[in-house]
TORKOL-4160 file (C-alpha; in steps of 0.2 Angstrom, whole numbers, padded with zeros to 4 digits, m for minus):
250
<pt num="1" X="0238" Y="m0057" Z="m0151"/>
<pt num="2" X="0242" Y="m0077" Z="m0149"/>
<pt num="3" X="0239" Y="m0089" Z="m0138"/>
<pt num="4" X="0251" Y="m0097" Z="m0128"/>
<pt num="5" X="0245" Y="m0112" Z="m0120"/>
<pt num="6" X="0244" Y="m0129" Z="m0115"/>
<pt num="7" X="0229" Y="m0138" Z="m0124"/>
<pt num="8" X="0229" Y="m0153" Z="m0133"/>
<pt num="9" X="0234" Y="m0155" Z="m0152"/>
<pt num="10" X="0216" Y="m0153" Z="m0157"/>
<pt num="11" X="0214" Y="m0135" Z="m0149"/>
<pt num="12" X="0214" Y="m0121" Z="m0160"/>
<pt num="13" X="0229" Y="m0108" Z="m0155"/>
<pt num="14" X="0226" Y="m0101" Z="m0138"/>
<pt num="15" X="0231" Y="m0084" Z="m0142"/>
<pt num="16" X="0227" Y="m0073" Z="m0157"/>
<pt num="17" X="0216" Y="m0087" Z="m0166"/>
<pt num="18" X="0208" Y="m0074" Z="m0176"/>
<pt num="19" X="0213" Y="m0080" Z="m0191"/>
<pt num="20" X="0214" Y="m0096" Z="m0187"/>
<pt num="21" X="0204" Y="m0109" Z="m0196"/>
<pt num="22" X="0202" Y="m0129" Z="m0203"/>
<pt num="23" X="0210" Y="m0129" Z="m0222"/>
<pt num="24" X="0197" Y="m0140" Z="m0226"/>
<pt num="25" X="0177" Y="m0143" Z="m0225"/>
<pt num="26" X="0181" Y="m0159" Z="m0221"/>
<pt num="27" X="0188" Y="m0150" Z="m0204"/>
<pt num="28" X="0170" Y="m0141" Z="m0199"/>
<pt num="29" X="0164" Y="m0154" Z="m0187"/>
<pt num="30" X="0181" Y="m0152" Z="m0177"/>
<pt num="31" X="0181" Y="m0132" Z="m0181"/>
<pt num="32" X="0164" Y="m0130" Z="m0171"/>
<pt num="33" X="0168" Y="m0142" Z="m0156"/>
<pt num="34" X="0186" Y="m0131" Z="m0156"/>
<pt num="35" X="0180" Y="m0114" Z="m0160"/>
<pt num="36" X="0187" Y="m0111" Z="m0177"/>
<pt num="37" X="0174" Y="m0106" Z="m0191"/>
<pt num="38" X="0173" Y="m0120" Z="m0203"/>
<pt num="39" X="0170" Y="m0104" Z="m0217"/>
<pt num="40" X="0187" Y="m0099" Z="m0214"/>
<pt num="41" X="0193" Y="m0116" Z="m0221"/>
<pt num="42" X="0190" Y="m0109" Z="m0241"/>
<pt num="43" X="0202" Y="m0097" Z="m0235"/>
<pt num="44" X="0222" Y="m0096" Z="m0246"/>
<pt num="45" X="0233" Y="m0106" Z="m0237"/>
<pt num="46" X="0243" Y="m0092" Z="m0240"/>
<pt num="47" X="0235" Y="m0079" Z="m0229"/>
<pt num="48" X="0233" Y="m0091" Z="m0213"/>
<pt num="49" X="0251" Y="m0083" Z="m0211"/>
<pt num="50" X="0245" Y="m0066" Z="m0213"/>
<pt num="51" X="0243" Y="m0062" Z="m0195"/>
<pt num="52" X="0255" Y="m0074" Z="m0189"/>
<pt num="53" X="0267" Y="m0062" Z="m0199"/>
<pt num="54" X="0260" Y="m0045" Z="m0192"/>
<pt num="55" X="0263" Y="m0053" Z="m0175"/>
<pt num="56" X="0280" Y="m0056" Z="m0179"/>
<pt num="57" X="0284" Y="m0039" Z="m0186"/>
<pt num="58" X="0276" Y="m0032" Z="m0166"/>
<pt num="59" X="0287" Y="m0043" Z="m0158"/>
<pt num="60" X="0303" Y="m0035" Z="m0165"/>
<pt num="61" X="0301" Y="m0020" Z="m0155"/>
<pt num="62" X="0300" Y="m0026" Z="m0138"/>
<pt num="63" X="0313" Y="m0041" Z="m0145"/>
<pt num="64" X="0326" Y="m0026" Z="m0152"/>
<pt num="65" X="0325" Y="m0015" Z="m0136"/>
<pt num="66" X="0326" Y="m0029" Z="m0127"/>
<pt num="67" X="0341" Y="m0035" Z="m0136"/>
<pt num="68" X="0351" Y="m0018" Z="m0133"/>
<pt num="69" X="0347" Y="m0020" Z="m0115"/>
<pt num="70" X="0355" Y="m0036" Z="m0114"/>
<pt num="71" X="0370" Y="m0029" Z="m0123"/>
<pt num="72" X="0371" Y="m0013" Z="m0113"/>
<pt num="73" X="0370" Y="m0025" Z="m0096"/>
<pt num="74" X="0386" Y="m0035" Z="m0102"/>
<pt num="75" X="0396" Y="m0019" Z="m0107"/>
<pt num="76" X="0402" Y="m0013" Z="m0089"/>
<pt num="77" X="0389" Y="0004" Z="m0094"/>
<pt num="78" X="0387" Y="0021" Z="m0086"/>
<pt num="79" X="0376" Y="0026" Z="m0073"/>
<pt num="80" X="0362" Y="0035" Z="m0081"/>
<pt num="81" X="0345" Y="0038" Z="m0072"/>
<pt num="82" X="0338" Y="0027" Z="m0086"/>
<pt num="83" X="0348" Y="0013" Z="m0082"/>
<pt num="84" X="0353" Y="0013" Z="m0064"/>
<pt num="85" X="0340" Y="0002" Z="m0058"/>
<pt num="86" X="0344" Y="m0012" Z="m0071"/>
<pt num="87" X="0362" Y="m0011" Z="m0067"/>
<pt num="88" X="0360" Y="m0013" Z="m0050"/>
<pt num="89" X="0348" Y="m0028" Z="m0050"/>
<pt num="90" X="0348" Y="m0035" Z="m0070"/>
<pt num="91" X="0343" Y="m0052" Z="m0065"/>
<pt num="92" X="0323" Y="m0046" Z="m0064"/>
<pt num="93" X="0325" Y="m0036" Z="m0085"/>
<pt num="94" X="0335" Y="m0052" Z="m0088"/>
<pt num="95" X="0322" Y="m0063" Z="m0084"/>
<pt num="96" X="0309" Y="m0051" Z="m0092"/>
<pt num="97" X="0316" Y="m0050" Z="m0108"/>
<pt num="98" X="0321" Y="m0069" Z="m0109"/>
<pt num="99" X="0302" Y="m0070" Z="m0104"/>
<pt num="100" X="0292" Y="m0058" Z="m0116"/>
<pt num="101" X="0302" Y="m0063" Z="m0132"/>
<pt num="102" X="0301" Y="m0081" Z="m0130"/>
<pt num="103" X="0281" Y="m0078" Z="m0127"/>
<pt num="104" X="0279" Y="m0068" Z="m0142"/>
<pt num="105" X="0290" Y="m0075" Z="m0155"/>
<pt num="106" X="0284" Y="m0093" Z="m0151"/>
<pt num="107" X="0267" Y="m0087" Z="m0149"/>
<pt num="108" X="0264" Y="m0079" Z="m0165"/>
<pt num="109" X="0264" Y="m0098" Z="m0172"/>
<pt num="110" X="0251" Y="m0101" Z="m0163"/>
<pt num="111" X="0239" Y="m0093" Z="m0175"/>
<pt num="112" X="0246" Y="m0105" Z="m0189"/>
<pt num="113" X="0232" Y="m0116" Z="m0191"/>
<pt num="114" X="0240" Y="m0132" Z="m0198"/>
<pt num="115" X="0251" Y="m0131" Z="m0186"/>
<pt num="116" X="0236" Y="m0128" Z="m0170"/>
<pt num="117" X="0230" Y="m0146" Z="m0178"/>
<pt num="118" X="0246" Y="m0156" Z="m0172"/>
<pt num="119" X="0256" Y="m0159" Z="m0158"/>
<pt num="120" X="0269" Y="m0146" Z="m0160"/>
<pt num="121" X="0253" Y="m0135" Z="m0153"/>
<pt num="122" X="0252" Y="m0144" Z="m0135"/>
<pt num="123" X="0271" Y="m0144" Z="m0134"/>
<pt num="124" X="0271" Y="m0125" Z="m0139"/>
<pt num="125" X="0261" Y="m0122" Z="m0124"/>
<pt num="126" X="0268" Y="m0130" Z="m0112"/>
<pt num="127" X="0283" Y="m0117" Z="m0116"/>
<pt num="128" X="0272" Y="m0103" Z="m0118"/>
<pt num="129" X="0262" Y="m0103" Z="m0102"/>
<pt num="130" X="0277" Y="m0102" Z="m0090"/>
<pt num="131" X="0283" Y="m0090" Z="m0101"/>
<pt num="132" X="0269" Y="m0079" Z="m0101"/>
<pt num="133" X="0270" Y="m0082" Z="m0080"/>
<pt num="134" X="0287" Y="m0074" Z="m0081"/>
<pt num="135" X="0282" Y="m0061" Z="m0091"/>
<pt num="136" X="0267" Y="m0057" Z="m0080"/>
<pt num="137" X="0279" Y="m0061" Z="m0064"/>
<pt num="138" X="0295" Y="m0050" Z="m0067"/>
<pt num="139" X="0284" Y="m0038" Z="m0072"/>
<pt num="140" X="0276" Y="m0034" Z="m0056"/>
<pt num="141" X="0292" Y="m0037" Z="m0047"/>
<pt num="142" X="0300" Y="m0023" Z="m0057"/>
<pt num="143" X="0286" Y="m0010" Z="m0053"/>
<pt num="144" X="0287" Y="m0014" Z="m0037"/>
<pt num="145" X="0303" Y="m0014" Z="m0031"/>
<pt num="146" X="0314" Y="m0004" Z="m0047"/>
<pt num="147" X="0315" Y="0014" Z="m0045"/>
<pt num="148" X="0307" Y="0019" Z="m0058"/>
<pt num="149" X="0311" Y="0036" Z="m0068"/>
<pt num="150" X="0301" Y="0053" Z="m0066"/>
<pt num="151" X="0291" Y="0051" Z="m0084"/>
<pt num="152" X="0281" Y="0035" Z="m0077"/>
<pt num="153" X="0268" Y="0042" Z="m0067"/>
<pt num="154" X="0257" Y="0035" Z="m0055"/>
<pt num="155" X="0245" Y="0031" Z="m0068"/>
<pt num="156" X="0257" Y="0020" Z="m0080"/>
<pt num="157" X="0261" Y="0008" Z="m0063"/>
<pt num="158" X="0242" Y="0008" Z="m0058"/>
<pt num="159" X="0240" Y="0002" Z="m0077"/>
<pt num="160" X="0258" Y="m0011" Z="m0073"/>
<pt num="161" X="0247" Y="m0017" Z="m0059"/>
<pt num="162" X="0234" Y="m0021" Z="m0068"/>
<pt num="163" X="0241" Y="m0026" Z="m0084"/>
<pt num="164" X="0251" Y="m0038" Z="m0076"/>
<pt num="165" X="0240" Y="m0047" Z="m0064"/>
<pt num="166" X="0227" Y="m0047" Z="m0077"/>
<pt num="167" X="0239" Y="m0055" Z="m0087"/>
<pt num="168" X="0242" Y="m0068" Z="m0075"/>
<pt num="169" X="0225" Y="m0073" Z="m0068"/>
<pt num="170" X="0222" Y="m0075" Z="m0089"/>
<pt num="171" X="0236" Y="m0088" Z="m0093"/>
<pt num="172" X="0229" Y="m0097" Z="m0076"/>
<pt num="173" X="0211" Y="m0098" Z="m0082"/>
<pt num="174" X="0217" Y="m0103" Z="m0099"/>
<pt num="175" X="0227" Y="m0115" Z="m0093"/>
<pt num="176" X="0210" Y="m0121" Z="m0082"/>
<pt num="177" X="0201" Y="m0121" Z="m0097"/>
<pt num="178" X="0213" Y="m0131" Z="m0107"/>
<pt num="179" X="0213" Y="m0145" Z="m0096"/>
<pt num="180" X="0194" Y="m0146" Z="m0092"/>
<pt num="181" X="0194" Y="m0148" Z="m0113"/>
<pt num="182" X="0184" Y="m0131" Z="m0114"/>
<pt num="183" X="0193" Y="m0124" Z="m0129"/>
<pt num="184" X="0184" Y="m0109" Z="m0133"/>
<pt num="185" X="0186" Y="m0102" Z="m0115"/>
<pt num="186" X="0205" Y="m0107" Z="m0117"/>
<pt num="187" X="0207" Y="m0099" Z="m0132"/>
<pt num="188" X="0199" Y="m0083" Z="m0127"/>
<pt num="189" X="0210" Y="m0080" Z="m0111"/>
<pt num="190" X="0225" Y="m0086" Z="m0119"/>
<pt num="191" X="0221" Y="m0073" Z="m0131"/>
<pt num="192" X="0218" Y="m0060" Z="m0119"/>
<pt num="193" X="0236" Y="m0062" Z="m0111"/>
<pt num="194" X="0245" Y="m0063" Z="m0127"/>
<pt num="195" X="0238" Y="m0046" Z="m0132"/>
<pt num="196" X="0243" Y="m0038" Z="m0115"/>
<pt num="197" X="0257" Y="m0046" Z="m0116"/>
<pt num="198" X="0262" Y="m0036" Z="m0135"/>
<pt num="199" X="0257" Y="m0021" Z="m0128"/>
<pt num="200" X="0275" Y="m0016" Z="m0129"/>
<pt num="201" X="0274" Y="m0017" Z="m0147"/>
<pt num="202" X="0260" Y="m0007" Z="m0150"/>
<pt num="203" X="0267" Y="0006" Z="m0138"/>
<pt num="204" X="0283" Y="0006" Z="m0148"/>
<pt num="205" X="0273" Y="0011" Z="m0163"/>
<pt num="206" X="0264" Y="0023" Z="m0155"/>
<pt num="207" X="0281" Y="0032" Z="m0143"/>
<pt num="208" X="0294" Y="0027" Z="m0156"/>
<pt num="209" X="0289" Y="0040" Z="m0169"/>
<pt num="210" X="0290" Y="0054" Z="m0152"/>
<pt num="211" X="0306" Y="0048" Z="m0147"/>
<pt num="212" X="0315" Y="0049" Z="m0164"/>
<pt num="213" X="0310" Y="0067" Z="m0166"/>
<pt num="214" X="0310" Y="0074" Z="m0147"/>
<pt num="215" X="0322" Y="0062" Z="m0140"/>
<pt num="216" X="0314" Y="0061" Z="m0125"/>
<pt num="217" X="0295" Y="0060" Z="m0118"/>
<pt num="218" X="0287" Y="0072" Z="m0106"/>
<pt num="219" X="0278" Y="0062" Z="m0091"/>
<pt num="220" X="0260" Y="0066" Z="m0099"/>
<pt num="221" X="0264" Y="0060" Z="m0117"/>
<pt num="222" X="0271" Y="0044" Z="m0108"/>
<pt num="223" X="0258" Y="0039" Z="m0097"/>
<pt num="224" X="0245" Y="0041" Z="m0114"/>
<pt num="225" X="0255" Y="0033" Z="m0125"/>
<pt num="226" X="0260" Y="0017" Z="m0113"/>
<pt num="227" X="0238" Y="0015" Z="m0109"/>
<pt num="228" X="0234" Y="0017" Z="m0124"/>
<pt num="229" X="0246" Y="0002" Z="m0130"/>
<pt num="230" X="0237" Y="m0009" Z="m0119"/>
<pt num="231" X="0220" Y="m0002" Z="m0123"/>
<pt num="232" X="0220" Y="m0004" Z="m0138"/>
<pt num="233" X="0227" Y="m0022" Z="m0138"/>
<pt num="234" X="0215" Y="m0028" Z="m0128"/>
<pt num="235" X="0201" Y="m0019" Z="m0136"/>
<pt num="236" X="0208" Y="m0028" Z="m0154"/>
<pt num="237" X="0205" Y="m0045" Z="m0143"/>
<pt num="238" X="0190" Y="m0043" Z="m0138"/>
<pt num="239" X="0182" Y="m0038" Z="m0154"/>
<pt num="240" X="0193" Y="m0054" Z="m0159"/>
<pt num="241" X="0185" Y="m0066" Z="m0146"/>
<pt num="242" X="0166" Y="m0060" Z="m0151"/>
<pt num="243" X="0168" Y="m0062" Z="m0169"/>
<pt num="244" X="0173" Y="m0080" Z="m0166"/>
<pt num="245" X="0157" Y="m0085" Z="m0153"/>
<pt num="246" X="0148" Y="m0076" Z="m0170"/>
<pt num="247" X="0155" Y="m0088" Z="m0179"/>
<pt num="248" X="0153" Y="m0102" Z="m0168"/>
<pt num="249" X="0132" Y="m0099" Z="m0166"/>
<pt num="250" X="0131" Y="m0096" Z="m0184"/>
């Protein structure tokens, strides 16, 4: 998970920080006031780009299937029950997936830490944030207002609901935080959205395997497979989040 946000230069990456850290010990006194672990500085410059590059590699799914949506949308296409809601009103996806792949393609860099050090970091955030709103935003809209097909229960919206305006309130305290200079409470929440944001990726890993030998998922299968994507995202950010205040008190 990343962290899309708007700090300053000197803030470590507001979303998936959890490998981010100073390069060297000379960088300790700005890793503590930041929330970066000065021990992660003897780290291999090499692996700093480790989890940048598994975030990457997550935001290919929701970036491919939103890809083929697109390219669907353009191509005059059928009426299918899976589609008819986004033919009908496509500006809402549109949006969405303009949204969510910015977000997560962008964001992954903020775990890069020499790059969290410069400015590219502030201006980075002030593209991620709105992006992460239209995410969040579109989203909600969709759920409400889409008629959505027979496999997404009641429960997968409930979890849209919340995922969503969780989501949102996130990026708004993050942003808060960021401007009030509070760092580690920025980078927490920013974290916190990026991860429900990816949760389409990790539900792509989960349903894809399903899909590719069923063809097609039974409502139950669906609603397990979409919560647990989120769950387990955010469980991944939180475990995240306290092994950096570990850090930062020890």
């Amino acid at each position: 998970m990343t962290t899309p946000d708007a700090a300053p230069e000197t803030t470590p990456s507001a979303a998936p920080e959890t490998a981010a850290a100073p390069e060297t010990a000379a960088a300790s006194g700005t890793a503590a006031a930041s929330g970066t672990p000065p021990v992660a500085a003897r780290r291999p410059a090499r692996h700093t780009w480790l989890v940048p590059a598994g975030l990457l590699l997550l935001a290919v799914i929701p970036a491919l299937g939103g890809s083929a949506r697109l390219a669907e949308l353009v191509s005059d296409p059928v009426l299918t029950e899976e589609n008819a809601r986004f033919v009908s009103q496509p500006l809402p996806v549109v949006l969405h997936i303009v949204c969510v792949t910015v977000y997560s393609v962008l964001g992954a860099f903020q775990f890069v830490p020499s790059l969290r050090r410069r400015r590219w970091h502030r201006w980075a955030g002030r593209v991620l944030a709105p992006a992460g709103v239209g995410v969040a935003l579109t989203g909600l809209w969709m759920t409400a207002f889409y008629d959505l097909p027979v496999k997404d229960t009641a429960v997968v919206n409930g979890m849209r609901y919340l995922v969503g305006t969780t989501m949102l309130l996130a990026i708004v305290l993050g942003v808060r935080a960021a401007l009030r200079r509070d760092y580690a409470t920025h980078s927490a929440w920013m974290t916190r959205a990026y991860a429900l944001a990816m949760g389409a990726g990790t539900q792509g890993l989960l349903l894809g395997p399903l899909v590719l030998v069923t063809g097609i998922l039974d409502p139950v299968t669906n609603s397990i497979g979409l919560t647990a994507g989120w769950v387990i995202n955010i469980a991944v950010a939180e475990w995240v989040i306290h092994r950096r205040r570990l850090r930062e008190r020890g």
